[in-house]
BANU-308084 format. One record per atom (N, C-alpha, C, O): residue number from 1; residue in one letter; atom name; x, y, z. Coordinates in steps of 0.05 Angstrom, whole numbers. Layout:
residues N
seq->NUM | type->A | atom->CA | X->X | Y->Y | Z->Z
...
***
This chain:
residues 81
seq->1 | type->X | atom->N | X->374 | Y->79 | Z->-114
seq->1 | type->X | atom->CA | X->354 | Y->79 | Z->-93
seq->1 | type->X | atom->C | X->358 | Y->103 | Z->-76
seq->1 | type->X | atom->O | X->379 | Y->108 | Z->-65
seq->2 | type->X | atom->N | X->331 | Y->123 | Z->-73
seq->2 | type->X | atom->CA | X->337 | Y->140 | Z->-48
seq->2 | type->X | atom->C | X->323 | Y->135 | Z->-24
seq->2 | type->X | atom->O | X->301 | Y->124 | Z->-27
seq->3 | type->X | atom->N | X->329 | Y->139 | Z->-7
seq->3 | type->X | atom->CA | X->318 | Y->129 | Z->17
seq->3 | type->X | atom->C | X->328 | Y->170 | Z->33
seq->3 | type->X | atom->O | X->348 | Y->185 | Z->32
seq->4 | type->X | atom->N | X->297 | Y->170 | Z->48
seq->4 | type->X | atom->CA | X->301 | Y->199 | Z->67
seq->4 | type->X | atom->C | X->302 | Y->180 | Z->97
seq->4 | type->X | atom->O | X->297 | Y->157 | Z->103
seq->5 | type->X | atom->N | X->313 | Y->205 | Z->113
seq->5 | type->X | atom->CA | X->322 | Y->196 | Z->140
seq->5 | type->X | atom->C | X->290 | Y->187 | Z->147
seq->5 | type->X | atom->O | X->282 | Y->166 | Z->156
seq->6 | type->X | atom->N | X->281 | Y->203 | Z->144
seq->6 | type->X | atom->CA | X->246 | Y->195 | Z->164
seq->6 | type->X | atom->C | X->235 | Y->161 | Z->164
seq->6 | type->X | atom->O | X->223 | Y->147 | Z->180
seq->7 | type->X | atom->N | X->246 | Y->158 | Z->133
seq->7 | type->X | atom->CA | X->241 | Y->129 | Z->132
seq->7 | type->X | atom->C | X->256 | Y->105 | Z->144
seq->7 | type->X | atom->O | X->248 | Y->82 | Z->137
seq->8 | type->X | atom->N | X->272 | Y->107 | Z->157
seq->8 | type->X | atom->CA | X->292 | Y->100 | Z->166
seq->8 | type->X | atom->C | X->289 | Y->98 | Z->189
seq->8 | type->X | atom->O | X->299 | Y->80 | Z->202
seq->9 | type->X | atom->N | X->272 | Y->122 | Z->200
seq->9 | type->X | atom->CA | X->266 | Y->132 | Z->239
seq->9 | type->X | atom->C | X->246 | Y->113 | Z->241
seq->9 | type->X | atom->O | X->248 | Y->91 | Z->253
seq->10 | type->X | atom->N | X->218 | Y->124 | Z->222
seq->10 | type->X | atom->CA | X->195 | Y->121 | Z->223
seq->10 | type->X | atom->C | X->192 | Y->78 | Z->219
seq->10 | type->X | atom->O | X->183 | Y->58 | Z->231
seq->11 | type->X | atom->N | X->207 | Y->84 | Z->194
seq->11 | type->X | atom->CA | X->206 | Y->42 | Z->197
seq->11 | type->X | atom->C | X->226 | Y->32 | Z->191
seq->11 | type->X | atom->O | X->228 | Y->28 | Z->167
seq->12 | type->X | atom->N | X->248 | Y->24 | Z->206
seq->12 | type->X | atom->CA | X->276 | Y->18 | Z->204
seq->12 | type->X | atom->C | X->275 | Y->-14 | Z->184
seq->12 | type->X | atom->O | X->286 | Y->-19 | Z->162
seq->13 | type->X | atom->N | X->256 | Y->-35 | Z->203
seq->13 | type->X | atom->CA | X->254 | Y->-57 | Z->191
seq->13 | type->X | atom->C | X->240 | Y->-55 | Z->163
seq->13 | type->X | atom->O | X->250 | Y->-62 | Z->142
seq->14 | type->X | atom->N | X->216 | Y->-44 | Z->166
seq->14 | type->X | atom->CA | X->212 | Y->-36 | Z->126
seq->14 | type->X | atom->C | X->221 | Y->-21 | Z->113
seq->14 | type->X | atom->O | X->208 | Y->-15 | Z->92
seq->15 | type->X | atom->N | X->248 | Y->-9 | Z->120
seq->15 | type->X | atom->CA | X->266 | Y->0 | Z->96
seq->15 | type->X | atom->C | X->284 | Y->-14 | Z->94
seq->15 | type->X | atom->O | X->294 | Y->-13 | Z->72
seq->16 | type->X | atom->N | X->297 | Y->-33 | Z->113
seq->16 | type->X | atom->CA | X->314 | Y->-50 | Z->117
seq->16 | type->X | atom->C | X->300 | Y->-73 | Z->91
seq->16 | type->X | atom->O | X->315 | Y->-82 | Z->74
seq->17 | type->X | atom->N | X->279 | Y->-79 | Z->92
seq->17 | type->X | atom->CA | X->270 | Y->-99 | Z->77
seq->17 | type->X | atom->C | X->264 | Y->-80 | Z->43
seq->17 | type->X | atom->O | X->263 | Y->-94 | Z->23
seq->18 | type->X | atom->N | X->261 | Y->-62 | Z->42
seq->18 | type->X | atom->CA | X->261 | Y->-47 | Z->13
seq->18 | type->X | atom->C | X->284 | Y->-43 | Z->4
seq->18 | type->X | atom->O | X->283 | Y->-41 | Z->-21
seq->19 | type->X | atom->N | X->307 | Y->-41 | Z->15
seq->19 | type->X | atom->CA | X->334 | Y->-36 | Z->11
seq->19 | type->X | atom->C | X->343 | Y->-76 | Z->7
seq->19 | type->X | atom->O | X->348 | Y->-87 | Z->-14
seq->20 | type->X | atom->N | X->341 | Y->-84 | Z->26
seq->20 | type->X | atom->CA | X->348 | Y->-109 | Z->17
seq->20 | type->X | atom->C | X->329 | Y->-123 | Z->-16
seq->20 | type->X | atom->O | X->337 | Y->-141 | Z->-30
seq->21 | type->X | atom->N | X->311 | Y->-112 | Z->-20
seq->21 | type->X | atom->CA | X->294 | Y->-124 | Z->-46
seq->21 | type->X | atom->C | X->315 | Y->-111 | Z->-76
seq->21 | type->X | atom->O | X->325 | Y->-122 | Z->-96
seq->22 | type->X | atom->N | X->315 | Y->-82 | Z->-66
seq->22 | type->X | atom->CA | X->327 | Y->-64 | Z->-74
seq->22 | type->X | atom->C | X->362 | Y->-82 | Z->-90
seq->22 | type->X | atom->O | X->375 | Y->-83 | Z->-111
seq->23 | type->X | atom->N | X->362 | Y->-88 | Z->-73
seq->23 | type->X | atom->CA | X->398 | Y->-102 | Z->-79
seq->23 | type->X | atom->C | X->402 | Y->-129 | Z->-84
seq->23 | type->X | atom->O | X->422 | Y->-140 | Z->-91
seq->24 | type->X | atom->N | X->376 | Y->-140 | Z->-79
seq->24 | type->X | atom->CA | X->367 | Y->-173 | Z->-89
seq->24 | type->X | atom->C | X->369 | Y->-186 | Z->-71
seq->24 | type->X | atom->O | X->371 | Y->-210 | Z->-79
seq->25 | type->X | atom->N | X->370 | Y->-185 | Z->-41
seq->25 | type->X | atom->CA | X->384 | Y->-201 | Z->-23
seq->25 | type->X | atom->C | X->352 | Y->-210 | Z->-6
seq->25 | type->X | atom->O | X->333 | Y->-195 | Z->-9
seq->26 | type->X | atom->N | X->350 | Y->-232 | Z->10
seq->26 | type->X | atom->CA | X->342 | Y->-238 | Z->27
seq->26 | type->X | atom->C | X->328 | Y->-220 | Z->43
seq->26 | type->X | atom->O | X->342 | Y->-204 | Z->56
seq->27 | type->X | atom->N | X->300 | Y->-218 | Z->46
seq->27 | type->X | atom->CA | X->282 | Y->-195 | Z->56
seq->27 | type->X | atom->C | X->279 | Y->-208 | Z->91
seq->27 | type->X | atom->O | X->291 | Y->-229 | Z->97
seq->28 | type->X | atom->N | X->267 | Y->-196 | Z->105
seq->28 | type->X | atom->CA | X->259 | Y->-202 | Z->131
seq->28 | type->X | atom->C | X->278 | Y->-219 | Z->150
seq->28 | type->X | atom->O | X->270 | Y->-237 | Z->165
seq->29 | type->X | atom->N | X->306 | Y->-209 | Z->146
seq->29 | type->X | atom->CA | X->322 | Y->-211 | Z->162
seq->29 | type->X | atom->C | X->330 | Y->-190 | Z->185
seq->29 | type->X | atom->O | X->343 | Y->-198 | Z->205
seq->30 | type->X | atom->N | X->320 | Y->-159 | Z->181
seq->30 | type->X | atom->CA | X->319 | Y->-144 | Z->199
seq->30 | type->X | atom->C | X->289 | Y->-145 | Z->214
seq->30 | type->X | atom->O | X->268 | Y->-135 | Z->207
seq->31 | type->X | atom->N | X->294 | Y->-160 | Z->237
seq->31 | type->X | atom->CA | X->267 | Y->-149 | Z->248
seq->31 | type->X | atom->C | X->254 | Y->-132 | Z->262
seq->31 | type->X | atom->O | X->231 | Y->-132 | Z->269
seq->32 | type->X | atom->N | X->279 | Y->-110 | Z->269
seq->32 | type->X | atom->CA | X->282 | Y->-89 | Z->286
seq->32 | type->X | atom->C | X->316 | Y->-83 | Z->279
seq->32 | type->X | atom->O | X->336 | Y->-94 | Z->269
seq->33 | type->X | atom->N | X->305 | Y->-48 | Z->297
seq->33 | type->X | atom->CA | X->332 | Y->-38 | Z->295
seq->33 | type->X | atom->C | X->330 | Y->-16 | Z->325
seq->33 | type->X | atom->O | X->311 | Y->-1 | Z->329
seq->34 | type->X | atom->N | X->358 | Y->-21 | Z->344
seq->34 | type->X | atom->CA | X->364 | Y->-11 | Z->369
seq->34 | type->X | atom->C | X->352 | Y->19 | Z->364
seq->34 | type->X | atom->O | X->362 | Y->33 | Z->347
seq->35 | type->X | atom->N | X->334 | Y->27 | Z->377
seq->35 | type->X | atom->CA | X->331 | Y->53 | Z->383
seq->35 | type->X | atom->C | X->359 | Y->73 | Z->388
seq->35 | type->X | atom->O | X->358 | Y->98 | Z->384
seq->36 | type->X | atom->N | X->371 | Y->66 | Z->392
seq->36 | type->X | atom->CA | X->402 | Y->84 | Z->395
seq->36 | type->X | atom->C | X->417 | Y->79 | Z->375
seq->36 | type->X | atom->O | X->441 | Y->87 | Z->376
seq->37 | type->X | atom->N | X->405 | Y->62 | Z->349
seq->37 | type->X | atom->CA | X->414 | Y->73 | Z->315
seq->37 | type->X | atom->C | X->408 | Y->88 | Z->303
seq->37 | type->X | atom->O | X->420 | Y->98 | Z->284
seq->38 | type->X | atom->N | X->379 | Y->92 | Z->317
seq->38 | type->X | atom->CA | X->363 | Y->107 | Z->301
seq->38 | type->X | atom->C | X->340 | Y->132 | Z->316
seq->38 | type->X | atom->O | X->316 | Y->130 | Z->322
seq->39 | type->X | atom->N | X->362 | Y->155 | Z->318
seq->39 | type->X | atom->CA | X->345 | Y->178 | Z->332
seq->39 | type->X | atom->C | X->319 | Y->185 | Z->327
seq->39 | type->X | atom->O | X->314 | Y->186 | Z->303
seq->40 | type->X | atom->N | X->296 | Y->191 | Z->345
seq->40 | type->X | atom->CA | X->268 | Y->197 | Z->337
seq->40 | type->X | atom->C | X->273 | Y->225 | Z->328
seq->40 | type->X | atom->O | X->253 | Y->230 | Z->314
seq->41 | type->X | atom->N | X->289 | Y->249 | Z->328
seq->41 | type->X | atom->CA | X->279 | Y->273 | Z->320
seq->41 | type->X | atom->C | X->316 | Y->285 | Z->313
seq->41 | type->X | atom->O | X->335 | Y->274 | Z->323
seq->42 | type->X | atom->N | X->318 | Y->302 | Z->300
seq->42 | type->X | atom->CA | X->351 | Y->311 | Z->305
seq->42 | type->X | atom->C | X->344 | Y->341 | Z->317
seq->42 | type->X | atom->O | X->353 | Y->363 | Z->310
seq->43 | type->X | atom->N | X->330 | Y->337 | Z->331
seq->43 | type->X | atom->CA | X->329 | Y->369 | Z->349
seq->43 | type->X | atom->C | X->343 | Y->372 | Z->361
seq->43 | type->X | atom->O | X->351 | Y->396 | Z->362
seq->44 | type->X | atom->N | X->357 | Y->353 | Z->378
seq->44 | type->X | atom->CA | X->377 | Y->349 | Z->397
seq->44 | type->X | atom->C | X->410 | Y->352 | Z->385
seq->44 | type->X | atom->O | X->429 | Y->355 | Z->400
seq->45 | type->X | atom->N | X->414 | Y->351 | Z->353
seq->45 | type->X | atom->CA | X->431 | Y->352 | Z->351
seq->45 | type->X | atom->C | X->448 | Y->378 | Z->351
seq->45 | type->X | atom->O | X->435 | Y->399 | Z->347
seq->46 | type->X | atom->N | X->479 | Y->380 | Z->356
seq->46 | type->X | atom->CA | X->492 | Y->399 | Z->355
seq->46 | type->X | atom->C | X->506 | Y->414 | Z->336
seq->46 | type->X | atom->O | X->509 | Y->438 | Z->334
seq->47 | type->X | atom->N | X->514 | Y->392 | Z->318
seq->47 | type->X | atom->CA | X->519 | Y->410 | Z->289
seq->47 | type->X | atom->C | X->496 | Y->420 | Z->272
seq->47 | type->X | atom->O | X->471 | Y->419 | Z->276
seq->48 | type->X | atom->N | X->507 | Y->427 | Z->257
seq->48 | type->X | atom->CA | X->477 | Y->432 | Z->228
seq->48 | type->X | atom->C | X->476 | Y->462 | Z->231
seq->48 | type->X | atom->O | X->483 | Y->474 | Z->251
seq->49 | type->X | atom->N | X->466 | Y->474 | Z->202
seq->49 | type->X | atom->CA | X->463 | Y->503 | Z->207
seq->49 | type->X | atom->C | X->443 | Y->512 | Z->224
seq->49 | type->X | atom->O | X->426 | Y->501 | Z->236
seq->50 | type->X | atom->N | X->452 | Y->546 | Z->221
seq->50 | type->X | atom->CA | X->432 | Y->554 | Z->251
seq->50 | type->X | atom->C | X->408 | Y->571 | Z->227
seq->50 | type->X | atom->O | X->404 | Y->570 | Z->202
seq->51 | type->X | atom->N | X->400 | Y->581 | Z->246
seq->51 | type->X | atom->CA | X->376 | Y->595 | Z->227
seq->51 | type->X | atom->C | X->379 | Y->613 | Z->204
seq->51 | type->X | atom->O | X->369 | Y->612 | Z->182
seq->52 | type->X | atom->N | X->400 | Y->634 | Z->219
seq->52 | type->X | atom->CA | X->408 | Y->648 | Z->201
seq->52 | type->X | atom->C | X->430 | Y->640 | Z->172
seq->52 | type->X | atom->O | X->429 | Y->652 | Z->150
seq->53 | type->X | atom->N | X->450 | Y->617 | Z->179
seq->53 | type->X | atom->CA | X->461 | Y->608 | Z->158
seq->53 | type->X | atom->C | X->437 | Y->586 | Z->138
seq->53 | type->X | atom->O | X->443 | Y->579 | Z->115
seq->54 | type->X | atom->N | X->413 | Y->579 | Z->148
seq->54 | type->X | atom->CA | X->387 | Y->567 | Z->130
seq->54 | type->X | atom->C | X->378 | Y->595 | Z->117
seq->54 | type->X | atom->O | X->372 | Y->592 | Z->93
seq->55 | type->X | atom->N | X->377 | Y->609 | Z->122
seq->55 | type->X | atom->CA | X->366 | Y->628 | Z->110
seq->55 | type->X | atom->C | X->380 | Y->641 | Z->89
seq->55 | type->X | atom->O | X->371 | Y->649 | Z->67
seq->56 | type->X | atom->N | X->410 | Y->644 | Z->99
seq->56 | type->X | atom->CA | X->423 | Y->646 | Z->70
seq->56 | type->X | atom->C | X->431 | Y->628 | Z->56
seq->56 | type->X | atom->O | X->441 | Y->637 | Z->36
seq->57 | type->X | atom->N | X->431 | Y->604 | Z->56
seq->57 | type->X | atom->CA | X->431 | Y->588 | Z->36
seq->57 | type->X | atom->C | X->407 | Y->576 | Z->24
seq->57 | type->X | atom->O | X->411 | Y->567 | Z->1
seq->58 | type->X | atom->N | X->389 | Y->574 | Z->32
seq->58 | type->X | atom->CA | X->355 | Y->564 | Z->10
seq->58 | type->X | atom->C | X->358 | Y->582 | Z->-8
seq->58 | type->X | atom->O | X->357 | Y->572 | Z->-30
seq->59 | type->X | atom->N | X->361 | Y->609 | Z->-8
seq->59 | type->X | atom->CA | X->351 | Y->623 | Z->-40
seq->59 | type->X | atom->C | X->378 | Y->603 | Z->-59
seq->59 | type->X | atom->O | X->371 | Y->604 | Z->-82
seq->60 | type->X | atom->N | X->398 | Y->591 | Z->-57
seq->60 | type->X | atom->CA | X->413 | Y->589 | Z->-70
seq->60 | type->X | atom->C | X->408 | Y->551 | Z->-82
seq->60 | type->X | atom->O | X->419 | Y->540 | Z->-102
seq->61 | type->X | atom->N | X->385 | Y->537 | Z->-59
seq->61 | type->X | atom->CA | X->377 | Y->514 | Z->-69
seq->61 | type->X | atom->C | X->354 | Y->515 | Z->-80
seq->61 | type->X | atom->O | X->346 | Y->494 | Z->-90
seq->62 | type->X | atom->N | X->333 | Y->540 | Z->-80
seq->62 | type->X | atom->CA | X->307 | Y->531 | Z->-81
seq->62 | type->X | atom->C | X->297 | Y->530 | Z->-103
seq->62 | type->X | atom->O | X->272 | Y->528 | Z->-104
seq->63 | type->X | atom->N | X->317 | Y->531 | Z->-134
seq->63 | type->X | atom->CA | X->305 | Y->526 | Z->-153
seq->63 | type->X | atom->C | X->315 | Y->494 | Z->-151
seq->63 | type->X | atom->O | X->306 | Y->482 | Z->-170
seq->64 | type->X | atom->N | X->327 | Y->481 | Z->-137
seq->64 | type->X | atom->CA | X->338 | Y->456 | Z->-144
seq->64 | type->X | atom->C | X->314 | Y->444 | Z->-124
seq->64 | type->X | atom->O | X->313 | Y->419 | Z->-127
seq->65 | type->X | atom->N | X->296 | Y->451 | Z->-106
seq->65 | type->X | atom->CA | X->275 | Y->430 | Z->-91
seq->65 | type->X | atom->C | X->256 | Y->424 | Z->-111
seq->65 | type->X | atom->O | X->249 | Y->401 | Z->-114
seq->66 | type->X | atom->N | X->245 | Y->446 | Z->-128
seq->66 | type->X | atom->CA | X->215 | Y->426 | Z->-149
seq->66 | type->X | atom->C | X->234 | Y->402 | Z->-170
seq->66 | type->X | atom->O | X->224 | Y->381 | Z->-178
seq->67 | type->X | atom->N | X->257 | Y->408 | Z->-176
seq->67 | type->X | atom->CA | X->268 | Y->394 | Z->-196
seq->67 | type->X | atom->C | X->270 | Y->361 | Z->-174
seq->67 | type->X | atom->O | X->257 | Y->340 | Z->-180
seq->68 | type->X | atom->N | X->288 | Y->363 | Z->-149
seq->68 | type->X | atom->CA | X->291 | Y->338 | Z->-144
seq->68 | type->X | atom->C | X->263 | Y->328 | Z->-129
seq->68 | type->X | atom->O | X->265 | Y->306 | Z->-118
seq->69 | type->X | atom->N | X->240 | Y->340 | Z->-128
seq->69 | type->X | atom->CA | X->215 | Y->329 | Z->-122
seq->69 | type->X | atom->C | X->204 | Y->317 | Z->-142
seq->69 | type->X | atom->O | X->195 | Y->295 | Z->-138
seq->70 | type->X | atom->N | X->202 | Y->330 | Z->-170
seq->70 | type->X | atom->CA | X->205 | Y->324 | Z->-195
seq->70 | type->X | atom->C | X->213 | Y->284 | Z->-202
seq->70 | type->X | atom->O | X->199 | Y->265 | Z->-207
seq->71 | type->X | atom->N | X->243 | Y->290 | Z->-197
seq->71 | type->X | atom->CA | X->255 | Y->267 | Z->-197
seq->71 | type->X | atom->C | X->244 | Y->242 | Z->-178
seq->71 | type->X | atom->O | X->240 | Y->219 | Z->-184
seq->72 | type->X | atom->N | X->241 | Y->256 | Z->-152
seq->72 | type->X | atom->CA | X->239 | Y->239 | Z->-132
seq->72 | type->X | atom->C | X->211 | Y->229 | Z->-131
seq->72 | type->X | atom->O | X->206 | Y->205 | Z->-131
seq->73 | type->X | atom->N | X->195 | Y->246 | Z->-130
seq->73 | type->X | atom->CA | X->163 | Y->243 | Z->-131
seq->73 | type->X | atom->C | X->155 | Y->244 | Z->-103
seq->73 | type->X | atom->O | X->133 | Y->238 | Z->-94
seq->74 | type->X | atom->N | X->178 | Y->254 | Z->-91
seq->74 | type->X | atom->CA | X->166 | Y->262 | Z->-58
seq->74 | type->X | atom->C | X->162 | Y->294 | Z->-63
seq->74 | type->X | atom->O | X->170 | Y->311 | Z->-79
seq->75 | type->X | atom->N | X->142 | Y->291 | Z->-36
seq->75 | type->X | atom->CA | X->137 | Y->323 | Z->-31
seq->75 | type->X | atom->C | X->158 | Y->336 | Z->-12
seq->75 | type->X | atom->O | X->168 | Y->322 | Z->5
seq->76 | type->X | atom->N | X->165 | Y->363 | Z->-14
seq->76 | type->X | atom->CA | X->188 | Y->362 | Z->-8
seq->76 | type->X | atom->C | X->182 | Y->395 | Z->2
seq->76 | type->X | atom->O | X->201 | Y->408 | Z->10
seq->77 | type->X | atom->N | X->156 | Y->408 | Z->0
seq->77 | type->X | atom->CA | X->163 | Y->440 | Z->3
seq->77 | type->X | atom->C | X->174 | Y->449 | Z->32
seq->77 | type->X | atom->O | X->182 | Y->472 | Z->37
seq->78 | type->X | atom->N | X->173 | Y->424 | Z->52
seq->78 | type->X | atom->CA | X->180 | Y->434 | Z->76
seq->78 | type->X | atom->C | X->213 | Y->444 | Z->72
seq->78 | type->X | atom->O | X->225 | Y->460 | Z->88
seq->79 | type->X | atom->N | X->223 | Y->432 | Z->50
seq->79 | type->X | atom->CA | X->247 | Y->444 | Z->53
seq->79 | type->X | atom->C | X->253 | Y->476 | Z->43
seq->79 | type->X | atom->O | X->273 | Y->489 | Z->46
seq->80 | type->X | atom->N | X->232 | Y->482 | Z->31
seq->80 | type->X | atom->CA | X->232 | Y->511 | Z->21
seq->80 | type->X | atom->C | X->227 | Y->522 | Z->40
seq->80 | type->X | atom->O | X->221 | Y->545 | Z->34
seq->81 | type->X | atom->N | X->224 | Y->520 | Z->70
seq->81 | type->X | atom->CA | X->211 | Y->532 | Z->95
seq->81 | type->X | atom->C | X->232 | Y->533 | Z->115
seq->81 | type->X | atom->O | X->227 | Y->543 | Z->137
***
């Protein structure tokens, strides 16, 4: 199962319940999740590369984004950006 962060931000309780179908268990037991589990944006965060270390590493993933879009069947070019 992959699950992206957005889905997670965007609907905590319906991934909570796709993940639980996912593993066989009992659905609609999450009916929410604390806003302070789950950040609305990571702009605020402090680690993560900076611009210039993104820039030298994408030429070194970007034949691997059509392949795991491929796989995934998500769209994914924002990560080529």
């Amino acid at each position: 199962m992959l699950l992206r962060y957005r889905e997670i931000r965007d609907d905590p309780a319906g991934t909570a319940d796709r993940l639980c179908r996912f593993l066989g268990v009992e659905t609609g037991i999450v009916a929410g999740v604390s806003r302070h589990q789950v950040r609305p944006d990571m702009s605020g965060r402090v680690s993560g590369l900076t611009r210039a270390e993104r820039a030298a590493a994408l030429p070194r993933f970007a034949d691997d984004v059509p392949r795991a879009a491929a796989l995934t069947g998500w769209e994914l070019d924002e990560w080529l950006q």
